[in-house]
N, C-alpha and C positions, 0 to 999 in steps of 0.2 A: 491583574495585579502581578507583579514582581513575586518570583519564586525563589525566595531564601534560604527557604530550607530543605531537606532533601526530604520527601514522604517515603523514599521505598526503604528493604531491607536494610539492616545493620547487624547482620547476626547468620552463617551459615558455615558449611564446611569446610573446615584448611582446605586449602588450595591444593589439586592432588598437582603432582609431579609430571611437568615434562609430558604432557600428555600432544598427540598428534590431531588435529581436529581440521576436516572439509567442509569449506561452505560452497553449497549451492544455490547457486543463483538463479533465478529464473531467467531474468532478462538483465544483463549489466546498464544494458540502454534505459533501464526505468531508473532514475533520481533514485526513488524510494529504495529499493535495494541495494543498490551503489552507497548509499547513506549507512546503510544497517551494517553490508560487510564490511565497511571503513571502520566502521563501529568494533565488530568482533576482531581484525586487524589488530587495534590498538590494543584492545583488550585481550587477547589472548598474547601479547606480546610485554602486555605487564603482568601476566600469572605465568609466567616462564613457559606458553605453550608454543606448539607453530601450527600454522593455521596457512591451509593452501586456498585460493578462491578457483571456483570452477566455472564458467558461463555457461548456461542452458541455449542462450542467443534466441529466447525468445520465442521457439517451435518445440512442441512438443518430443520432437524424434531429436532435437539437441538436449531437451532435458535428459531422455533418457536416457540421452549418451554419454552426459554430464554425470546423472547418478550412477552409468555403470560404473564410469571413472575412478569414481569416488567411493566406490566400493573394491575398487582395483588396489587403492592406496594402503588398503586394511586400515581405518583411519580406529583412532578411540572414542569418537564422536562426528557426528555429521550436523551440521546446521543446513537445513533447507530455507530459502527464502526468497518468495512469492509466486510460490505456485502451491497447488491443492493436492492432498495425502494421497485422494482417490486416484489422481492418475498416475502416481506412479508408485502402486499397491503394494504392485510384485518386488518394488525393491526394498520398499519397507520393511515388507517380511521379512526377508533375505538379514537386513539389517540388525532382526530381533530376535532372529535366527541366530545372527553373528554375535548377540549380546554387546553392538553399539548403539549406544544409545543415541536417539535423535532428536534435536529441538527443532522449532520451527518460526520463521517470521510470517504471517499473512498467510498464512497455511491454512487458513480454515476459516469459518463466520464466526468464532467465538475463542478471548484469548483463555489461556490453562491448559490441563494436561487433555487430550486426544488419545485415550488408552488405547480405544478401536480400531486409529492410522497408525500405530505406533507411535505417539509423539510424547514427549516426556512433558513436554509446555509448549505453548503455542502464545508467540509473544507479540500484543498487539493491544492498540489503545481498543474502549471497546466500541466494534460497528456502527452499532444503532446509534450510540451516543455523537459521533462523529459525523453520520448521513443526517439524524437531526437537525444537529448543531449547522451543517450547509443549507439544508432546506430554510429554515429558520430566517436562516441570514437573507436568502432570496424574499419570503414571504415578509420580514420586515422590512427590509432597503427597498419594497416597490409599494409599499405599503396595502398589502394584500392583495395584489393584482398582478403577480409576478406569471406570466405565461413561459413554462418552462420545456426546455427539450432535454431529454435525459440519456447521458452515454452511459455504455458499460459493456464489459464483455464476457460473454454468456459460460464461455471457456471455466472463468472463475468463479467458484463457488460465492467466497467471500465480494464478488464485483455484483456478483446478482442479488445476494444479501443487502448491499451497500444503496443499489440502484433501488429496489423496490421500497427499502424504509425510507429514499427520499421521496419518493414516489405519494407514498402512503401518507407523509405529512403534508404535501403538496396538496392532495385530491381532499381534503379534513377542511383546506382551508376555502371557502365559500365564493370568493373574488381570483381563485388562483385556476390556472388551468396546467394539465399535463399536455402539449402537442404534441408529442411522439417520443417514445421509446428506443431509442437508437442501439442496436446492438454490432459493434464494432471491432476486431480485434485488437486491442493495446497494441502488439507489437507493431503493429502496420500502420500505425497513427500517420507515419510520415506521407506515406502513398495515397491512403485513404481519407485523411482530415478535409484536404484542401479542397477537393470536390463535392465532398459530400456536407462542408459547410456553404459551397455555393448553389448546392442543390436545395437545402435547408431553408437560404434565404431566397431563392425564387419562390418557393412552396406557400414559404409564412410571412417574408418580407417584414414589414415592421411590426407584427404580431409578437414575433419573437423575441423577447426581453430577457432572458434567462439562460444559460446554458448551465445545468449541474452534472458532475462528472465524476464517477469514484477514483480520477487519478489524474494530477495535472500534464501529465503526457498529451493527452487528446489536445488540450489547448497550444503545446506546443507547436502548430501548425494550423492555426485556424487565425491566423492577425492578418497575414496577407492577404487572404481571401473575403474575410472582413473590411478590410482597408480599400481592397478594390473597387468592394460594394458602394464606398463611401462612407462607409461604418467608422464613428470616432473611437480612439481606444480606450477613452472612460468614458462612452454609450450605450446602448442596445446592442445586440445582447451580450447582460453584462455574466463572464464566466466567476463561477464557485464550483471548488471541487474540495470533493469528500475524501481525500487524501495524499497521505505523504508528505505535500510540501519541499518538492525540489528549488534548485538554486534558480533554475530558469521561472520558475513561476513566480519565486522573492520580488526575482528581477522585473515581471512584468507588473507585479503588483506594485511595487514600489514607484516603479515610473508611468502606471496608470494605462500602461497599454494592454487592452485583450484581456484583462483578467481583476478580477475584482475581489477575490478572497481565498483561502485555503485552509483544510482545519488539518494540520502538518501532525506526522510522526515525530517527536524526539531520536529521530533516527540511530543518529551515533551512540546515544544511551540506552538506544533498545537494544542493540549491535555489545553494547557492554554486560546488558543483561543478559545476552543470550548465553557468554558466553559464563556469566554467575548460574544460569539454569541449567547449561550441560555440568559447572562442576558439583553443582547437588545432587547429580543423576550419577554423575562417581561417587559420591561419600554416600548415595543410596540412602537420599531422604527425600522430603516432598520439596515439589516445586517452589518457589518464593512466594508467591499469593498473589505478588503487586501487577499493579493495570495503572500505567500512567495519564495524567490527566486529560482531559481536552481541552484544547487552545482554536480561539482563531483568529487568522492571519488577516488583516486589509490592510489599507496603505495608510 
């Protein structure tokens, strides 16, 4: 249905003043977080603040050259966005240490405040509901017979979260099968996709009906190796992923190539929200409450 009205907040602290605020990104190359800091971009440019962006590029030892960075800036707030609290601990502390405050996008399995990583909010539609809602769609559009291969990467806290609850409604459903667990790393999608979808389909060949994925990145690099196969683009195996919803996936959903649904982030409005969460975390009151809804995407 048509979203007319707005559900989240309409009520929190003046806007504090001029404040300096870093986002970190995990990987610029993932859709999903390119969407969110455009997001805090916009929005920290309508609350009078300035907002630098910082790329992690995807490896952990850029993250954390990334967060030293951005501790370098003496920022007034730090937005993190998509990567997990745990690995990079030490700088969190450091952060709470400093008395700046942190929010976070996809920062964890579960959205709200993260007292324990330091995280003031953790802003994110919520998991389960999202890996559902993709399993779902597979188990109904094959009409319970959906034989599925599952990517995710084990790096991510929130990715193993995402991959197991579709997992777990997959295995509930009686005509459906799990063929393998694929554990991948996102940032290496480009290098690694292409082969290891043509190794996938010698294995299982026309068994394989399904691919579910906790981030449309994976897909992006799995059509030509499909295509080669003989694979049509709205055929076997038809892709569904449990997140984000970038522009490249719209595109292949819409024109029916390689991909067949997405349960998308409101990106640029989480990107708004993050930056409504850090100024509650200045006016030193609770987080906002709101968890936006879930959507899914077909053609």
């Amino acid at each position: 249905a048509k979203a007319d009205k707005w559900d989240g907040p309409t009520a929190g602290p003046k806007a504090a003043a001029a404040k300096k605020i870093v986002f970190v990104a995990g990987d610029l190359k993932n859709g999903g977080i390119l969407g969110a800091s455009d997001g805090v971009k916009e929005a920290a440019a309508a609350i009078g603040w300035t907002a630098t962006v910082i790329d992690g590029q995807g490896s952990v030892s850029g993250r954390t050259a990334a967060m030293g960075q951005a501790m370098t800036l003496k920022p007034d707030g730090i937005v993190v966005g998509g990567f997990d609290t745990k690995e990079q601990q030490v700088v969190f502390d450091a952060a709470a240490k400093a008395g700046i405050p942190v929010v976070g996008w996809h920062s964890g399995p579960k959205p709200g405040p993260e007292p324990e990583a330091g995280i003031f909010a953790n802003v994110t539609t919520n998991p389960q509901d999202v890996s559902n809602t993709a399993a779902y769609q597979a188990i109904a559009d094959s009409n319970g017979k959906a034989a599925v291969v599952i990517f995710t990467d084990t790096q991510y806290e929130i990715a193993v979260f995402k991959a197991r609850a579709m997992e777990a409604v997959i295995k509930k459903c009686a005509g459906c099968t799990v063929l393998e667990f694929v554990d991948s790393p996102i940032a290496e999608s480009s290098n690694r996709m292409p082969q290891l979808t043509t190794t996938l389909l010698q294995k299982y060949g026309d068994k394989w009906t399904y691919s579910l994925a906790i981030n449309d990145l994976y897909f992006d690099f799995m059509g030509p190796s499909l295509s080669a196969a003989g694979k049509k683009g709205d055929g076997s195996p038809k892709a569904i992923s449990a997140g984000d919803g970038s522009e490249s996936a719209y595109q292949r959903i819409r024109a029916k190539q390689y991909q067949a649904g997405t349960v998308p982030e409101p990106l640029n409005m989480q990107g708004w929200q993050l930056v409504d969460e850090l100024n509650r975390a200045f006016g030193k009151t609770e987080w906002s409450g709101y968890i936006s809804g879930i959507h899914l995407v077909t053609a």
